[in-house]
Every structure is written in C-alpha cells, then in structure tokens.
C-alpha positions as MATLAB code, in Angstrom:
seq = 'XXXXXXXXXXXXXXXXXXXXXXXXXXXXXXXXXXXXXXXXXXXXXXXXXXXXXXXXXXXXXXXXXXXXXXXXXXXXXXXXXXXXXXXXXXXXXXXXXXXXXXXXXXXXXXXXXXXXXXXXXXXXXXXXXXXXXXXXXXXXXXXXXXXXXXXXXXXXXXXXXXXXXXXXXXXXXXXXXXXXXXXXXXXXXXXXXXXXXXXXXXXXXXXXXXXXXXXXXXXXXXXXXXXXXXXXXXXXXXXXXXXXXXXXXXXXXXXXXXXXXXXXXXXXXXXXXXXXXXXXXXXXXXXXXXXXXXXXXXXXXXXXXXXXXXXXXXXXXXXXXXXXXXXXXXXXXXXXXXXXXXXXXXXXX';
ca = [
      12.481  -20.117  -14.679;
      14.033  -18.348  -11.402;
      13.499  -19.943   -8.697;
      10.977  -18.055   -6.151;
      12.039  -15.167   -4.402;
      12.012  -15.840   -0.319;
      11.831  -12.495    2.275;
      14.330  -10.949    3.976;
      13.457  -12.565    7.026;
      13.198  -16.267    5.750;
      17.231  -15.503    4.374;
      18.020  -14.305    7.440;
      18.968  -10.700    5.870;
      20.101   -7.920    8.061;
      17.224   -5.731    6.170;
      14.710   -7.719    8.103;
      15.572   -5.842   11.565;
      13.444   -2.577   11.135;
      16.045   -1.143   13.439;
      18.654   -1.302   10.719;
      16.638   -0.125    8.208;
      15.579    2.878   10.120;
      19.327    3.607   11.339;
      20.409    3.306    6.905;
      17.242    5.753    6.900;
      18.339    8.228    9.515;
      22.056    7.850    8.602;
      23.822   11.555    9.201;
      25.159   12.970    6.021;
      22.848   11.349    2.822;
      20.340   13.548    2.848;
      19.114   16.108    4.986;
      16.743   15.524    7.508;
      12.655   15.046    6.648;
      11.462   17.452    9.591;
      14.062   20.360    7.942;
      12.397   20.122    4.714;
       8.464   20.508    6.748;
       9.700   23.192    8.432;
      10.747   24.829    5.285;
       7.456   24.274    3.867;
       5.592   25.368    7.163;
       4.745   21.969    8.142;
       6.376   21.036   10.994;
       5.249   19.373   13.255;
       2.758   17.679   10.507;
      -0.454   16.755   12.370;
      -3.356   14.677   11.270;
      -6.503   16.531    9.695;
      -9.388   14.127   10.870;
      -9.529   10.293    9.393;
     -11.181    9.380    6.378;
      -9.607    6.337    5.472;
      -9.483    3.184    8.303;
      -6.870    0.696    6.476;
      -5.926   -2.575    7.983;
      -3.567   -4.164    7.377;
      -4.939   -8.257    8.277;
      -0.981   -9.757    7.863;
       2.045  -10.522    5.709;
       1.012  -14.015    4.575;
       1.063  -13.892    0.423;
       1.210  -15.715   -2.660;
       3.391  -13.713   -4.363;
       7.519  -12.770   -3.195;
       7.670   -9.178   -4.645;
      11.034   -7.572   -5.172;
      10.011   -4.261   -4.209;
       7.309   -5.328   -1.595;
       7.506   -2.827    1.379;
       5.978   -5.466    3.392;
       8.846   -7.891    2.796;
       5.675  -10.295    2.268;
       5.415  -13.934    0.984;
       4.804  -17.277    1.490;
       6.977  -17.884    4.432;
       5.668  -15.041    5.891;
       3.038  -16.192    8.728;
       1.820  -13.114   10.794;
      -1.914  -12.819   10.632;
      -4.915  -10.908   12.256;
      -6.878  -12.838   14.797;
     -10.792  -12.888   15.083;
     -10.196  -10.735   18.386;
      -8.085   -8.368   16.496;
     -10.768   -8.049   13.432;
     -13.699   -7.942   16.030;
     -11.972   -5.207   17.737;
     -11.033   -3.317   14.501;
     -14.638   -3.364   13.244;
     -16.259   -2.162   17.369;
     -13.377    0.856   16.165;
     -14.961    1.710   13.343;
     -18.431    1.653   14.589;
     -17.688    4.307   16.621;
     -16.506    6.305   13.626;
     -18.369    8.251   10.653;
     -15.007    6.768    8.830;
     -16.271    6.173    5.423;
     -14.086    4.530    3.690;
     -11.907    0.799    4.878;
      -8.888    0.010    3.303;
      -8.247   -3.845    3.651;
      -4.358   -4.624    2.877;
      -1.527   -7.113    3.415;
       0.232   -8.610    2.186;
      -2.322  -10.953    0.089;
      -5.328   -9.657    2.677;
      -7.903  -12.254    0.975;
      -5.738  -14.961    2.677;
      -6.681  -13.548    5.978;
      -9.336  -16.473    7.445;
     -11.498  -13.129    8.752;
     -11.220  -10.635    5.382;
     -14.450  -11.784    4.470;
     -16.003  -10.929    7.943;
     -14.470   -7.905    7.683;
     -15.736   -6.964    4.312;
     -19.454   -7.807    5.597;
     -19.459   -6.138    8.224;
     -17.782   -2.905    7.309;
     -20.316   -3.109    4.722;
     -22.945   -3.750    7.057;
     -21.653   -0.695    8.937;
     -22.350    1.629    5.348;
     -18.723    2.130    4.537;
     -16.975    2.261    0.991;
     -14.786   -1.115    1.432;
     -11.064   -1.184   -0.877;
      -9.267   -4.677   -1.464;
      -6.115   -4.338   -2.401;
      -5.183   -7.414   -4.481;
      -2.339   -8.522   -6.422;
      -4.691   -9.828   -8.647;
      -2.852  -13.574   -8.803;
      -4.611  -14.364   -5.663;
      -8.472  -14.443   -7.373;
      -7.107  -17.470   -9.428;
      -5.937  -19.807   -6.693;
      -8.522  -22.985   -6.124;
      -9.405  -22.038   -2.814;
     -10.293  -18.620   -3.680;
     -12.697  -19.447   -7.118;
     -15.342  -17.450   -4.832;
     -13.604  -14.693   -4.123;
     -14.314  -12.379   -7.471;
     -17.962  -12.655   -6.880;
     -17.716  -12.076   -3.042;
     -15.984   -9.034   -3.828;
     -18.953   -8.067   -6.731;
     -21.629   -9.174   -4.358;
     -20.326   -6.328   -1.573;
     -19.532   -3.948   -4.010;
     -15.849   -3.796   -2.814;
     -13.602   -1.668   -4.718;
     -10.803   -3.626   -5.944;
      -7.537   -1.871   -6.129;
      -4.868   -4.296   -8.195;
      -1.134   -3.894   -8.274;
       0.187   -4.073  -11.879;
       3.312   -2.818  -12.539;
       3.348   -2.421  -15.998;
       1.320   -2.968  -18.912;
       4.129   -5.571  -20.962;
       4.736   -8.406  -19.109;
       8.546   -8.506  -19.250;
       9.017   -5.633  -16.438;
       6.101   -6.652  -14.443;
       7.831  -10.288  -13.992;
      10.977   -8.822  -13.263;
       9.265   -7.086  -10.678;
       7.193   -9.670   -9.238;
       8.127  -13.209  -10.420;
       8.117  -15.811  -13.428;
       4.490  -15.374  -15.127;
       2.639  -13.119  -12.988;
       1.465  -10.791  -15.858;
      -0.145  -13.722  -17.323;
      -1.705  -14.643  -14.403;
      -2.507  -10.865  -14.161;
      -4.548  -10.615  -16.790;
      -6.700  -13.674  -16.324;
      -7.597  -12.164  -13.154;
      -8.032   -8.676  -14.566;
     -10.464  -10.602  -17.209;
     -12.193  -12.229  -14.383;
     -12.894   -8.975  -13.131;
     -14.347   -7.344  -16.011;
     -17.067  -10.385  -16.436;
     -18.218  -10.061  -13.348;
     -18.567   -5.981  -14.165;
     -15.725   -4.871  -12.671;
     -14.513   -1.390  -14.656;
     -17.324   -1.315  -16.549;
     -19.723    1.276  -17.086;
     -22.849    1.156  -15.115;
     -21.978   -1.521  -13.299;
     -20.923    0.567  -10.205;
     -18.060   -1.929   -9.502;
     -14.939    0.061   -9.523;
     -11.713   -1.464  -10.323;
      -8.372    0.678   -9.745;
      -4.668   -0.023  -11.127;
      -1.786    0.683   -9.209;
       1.358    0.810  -10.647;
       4.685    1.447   -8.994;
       8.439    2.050  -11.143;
      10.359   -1.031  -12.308;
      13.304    0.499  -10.984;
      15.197    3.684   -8.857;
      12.796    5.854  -10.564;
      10.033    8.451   -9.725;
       7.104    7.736  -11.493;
       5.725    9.320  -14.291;
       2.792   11.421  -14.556;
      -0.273    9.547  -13.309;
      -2.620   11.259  -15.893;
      -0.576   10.469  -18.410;
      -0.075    6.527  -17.556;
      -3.218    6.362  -17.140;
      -3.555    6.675  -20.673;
      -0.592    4.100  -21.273;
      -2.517    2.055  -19.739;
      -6.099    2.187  -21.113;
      -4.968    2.329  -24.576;
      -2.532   -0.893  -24.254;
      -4.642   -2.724  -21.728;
      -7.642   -2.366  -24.030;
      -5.683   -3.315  -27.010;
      -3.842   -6.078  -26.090;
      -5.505   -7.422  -23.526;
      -9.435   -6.712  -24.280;
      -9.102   -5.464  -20.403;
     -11.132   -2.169  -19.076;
     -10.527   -0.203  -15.724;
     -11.905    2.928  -13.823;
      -8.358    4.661  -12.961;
      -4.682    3.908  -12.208;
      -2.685    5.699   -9.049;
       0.870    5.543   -9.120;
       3.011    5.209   -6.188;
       7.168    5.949   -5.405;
       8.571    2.797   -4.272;
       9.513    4.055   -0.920;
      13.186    3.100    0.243;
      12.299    0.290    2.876;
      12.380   -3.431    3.165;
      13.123   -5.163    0.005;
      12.722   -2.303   -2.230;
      15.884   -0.907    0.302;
      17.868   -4.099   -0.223;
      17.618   -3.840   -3.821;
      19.021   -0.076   -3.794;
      21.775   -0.780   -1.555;
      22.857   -4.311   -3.754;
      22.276   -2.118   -7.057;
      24.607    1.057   -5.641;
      21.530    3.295   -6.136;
      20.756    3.759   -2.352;
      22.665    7.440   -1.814;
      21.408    7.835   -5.671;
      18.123    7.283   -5.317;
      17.333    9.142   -1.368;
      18.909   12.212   -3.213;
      16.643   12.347   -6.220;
      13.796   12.142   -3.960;
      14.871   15.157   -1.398;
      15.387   16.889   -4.926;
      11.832   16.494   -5.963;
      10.931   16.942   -2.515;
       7.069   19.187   -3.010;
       5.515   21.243   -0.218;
       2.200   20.910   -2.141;
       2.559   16.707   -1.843;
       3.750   17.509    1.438;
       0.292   19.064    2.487;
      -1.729   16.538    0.812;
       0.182   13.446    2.371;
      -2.196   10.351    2.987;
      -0.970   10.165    7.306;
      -3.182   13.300    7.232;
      -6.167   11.332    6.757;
      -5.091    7.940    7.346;
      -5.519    5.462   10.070;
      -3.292    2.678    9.822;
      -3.917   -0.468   12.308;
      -1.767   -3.811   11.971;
      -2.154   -7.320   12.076;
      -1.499   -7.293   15.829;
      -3.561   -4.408   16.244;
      -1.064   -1.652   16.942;
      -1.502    1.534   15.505;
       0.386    3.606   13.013;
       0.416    7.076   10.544;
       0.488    4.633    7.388;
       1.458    1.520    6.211;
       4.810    2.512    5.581;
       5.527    3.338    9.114;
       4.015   -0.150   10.300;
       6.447   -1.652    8.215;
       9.539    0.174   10.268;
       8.140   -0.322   13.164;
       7.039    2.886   13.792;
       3.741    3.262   15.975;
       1.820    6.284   16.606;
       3.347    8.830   19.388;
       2.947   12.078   21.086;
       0.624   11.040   23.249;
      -1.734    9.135   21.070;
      -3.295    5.904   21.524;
      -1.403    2.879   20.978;
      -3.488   -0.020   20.278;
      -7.324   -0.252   18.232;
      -8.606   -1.699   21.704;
      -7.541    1.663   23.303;
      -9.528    3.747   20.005;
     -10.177    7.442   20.770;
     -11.584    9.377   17.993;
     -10.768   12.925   19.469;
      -7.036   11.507   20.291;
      -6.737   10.520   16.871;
      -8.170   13.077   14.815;
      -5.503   15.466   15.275;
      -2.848   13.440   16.034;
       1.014   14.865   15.715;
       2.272   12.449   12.502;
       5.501   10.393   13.022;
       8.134   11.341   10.181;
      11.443   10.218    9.149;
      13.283   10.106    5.953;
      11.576    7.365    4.095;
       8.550    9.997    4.066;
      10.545   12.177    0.978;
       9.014    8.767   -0.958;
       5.607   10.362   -0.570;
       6.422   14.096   -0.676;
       8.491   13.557   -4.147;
       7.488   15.166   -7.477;
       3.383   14.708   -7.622;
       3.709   12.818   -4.190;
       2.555    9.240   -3.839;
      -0.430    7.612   -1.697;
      -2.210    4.485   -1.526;
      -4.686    7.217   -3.118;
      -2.143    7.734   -6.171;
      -0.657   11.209   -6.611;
      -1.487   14.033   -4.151;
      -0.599   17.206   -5.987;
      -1.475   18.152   -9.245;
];
C-alpha cells in the first residue's frame, strides 16, 4: 500500500505559493489570454447576473490527500472557519432571498460549526448542498452524520471518480472506492437517491487524468447501470467537472509533461455557450477566513473579488454583489471547455 499522499504545502512544494501558480497560469506564450477569448465571444468584461448559489467554503482540513484536489487539502492541512466567521456568513445570508447554500472544503463536515450552519441555513428556508467525499460519513466520530444530513434534508453531493475502483484509488488513495461505497450504501438506507424519499443524492465525477470529460448525459448512464449492478447503489444525477489546472492537479501536469498539453486542449474546446453559462455568474464564493471570491477556484489562487466590490462577508452588500465585474484568468478555459464544467456539472448542452 502507498504510503499517504501529504499537500503541497506540508512538502514544502513551490506549487503551494498561489503566486507561482498564477505566474505558470499567466505565463506569455502557452496559450492565449482568457479575456481575448470573452471578448471574442462578446463577454468581456464578464459580470455577475444576480446570486443564486451562497457556497462556503468552512476550511482545508480533510481526511482524504487527493491527487487532483484543487484545494491542495488533507490532513495536515489546518485552516478552518471560526464561529465568528460562520455567524457572520449566516447574518449574510439572511439578508438575501439566496436560495440555495453550498457547504464545501475540503472535508466541510470536519468543520466544528457545519452543523450550525446546516440548521440554520435551514432554519433560514434555503436548499442546503454538502459536498462530501463520501469516506468522511464512516469515520467514528461522524456515525451521526448520515442521519443529520437526512434529518435537514441536505442534498448530498459525493465525489466519485469513477465507477471501478482501480482509477478512483489512483486518484484518491489506497481503498477509498471501498470505503466509497459503504458510504454510498449508507446513504441509500437512510433514503438517500431513492424515490419518494425527497433526499437527493448527486455524483460528481472528475477525469482520472489530462482529459476533458465525457458527456455528462452519457456517464450518467455509466454510472447508474454499473453502480446499480455491482454495487446495489442508486443516485438522483451525476455532474462532471474539468479538473482545472491549479494546485495539485497543476503539479501533476507539470511532473507528467502534460502542462503546455493539456492548457492547449482546453483553449481548443474553449465554448462561448459554457462561457455564458459559467457558475461566477451566479455564484458567491466566501472562504474560511471570510474573504470573498467569484468561485472556489479563484479562492484557491488567491484571487478575491475586485472592481470595486466588497471584500469581506462582514462588509456584505447585495446590490454591490449582484452585478459584480467577475475576476478571470487562464485557469477559467477549465470551465469554459467543451460542455463547460461547474460545481453544477456541465453548463451547455
């Protein structure tokens, strides 16, 4: 068995300055720049089109060391939401006809105040998404955590790279697809993708490699049929996402030669219609310290909202957000490629 993986930052890799990774990013001569190809689509400057989705992300403390994890989460890693932070997300939100809360980390269950923030955003009448990496519902301090999830009615969006467990170990450690499928079964006896039971449980799947990914509708399918199968293991829908080119999922281009490679297959596939539909548009993204950002994948490069807009959840301003001017760079042809790539899946058809 490998030994575990460890993040950039705990083997003190040059990847783990977001300044480097954003000057590999914005490197003259790779590929041309992200704002050309908007304005060649009609986009530029790309501004926000009112928020329906309020993710947090509570921190990158997980169980799991990822290989492709944008996050560069893990064990080692301990950054974590306070209670002020939370407290202050959720007096945001209350301010906001927002309907829908996106709770992410890292392993966001690990977060000592998810489960406040899963009451009260529930309390509040908003649609409440945990995104799990499934592994995490088995631990002995968490043998609550599938029913607290069933009890709220929280949708559970899982990470599972594959349905054969050979690539989705290769992707995120010795074992994890068993361990994945426990959890998945855990989840379907407490009604989670099951008919009638209004719990809604979501895949997410992501390429094993410097690939776009295939059609969602049609790995969906892949999925059902070999999940069911196999496994005995039901589900409402799968999204699939483009491993975007940062963090550890950057490392592993650059130490595989596929960096210039890969960057070039996405400009290539580069779609005005995924353009349009990108998830910044709708997005709010607010990080464990609080900060604000376009998406995730701009937290993660240390990229914070601009042009004017508020900084900081404590500073909220609806009107100042709604219509926000988006920050892009060249990690965004990850979203804009082929049938684009969300946290919402694919966002042209």
């Amino acid at each position: 068995m490998a030994p575990p993986m460890k993040s950039l930052r705990a083997r003190g890799s040059a990847l783990a300055s977001t300044r480097e990774q954003v000057c590999l990013l914005e490197a003259p001569g790779v590929v041309p720049r992200f704002d050309a190809a908007l304005g060649g689509a009609g986009l530029h400057p790309l501004a926000a089109t009112g928020i329906t989705v309020f993710q947090i992300n509570v921190g990158r403390l997980c169980n799991q060391t990822c290989r492709h994890c944008h996050v560069d989460a893990g064990p080692d890693r301990a950054e974590s939401m306070t209670r002020a932070t939370a407290e202050a997300c959720m007096a945001a939100l209350a301010r906001t006809a927002i309907p829908t809360v996106d709770i992410t980390g890292g392993a966001p269950e690990l977060n000592p105040n998810f489960r406040r923030l899963v009451e009260e955003s529930r309390r509040l009448g908003r649609h409440v998404m945990d995104r799990c990496n499934l592994s995490v519902l088995l631990l002995p301090a968490q043998a609550d955590l599938g029913a607290f999830l069933a009890r709220h009615g929280v949708e559970v969006v899982a990470s599972l790279p594959s349905f054969a467990a050979a690539p989705t170990d290769a992707q995120r450690g010795d074992g994890v697809f068993a361990r994945s499928i426990e959890a998945l079964r855990l989840l379907n006896g407490l009604g989670y993708g099951r008919d009638g039971s209004g719990l809604v449980l979501t895949l997410v799947t992501n390429p094993v490699g410097a690939f776009l990914p295939p059609a969602q509708a049609a790995q969906e399918g892949l999925f059902r049929d070999h999940l069911r199968r196999d496994h005995g293991v039901v589900f409402n829908r799968l999204h699939t996402i483009t491993n975007m080119p940062i963090s550890r999922f950057l490392e592993f281009l650059l130490e595989s030669g596929n960096y210039e490679g890969y960057m070039r297959r996405l400009v290539d596939a580069f779609n005005p219609g995924a353009a349009a539909g990108v998830m910044c548009r709708h997005t709010l993204s607010v990080g464990w310290d609080g900060r604000l950002y376009d998406c995730d994948f701009n937290q993660m490069l240390d990229l914070p909202l601009d042009h004017g807009a508020p900084g900081h959840v404590r500073d909220f301003d609806p009107a100042r957000l709604d219509r926000r001017r988006i920050v892009t760079g060249n990690h965004c042809y990850g979203c804009t490629a082929g049938a684009g790539s969300s946290c919402g899946g694919a966002t042209a058809r």
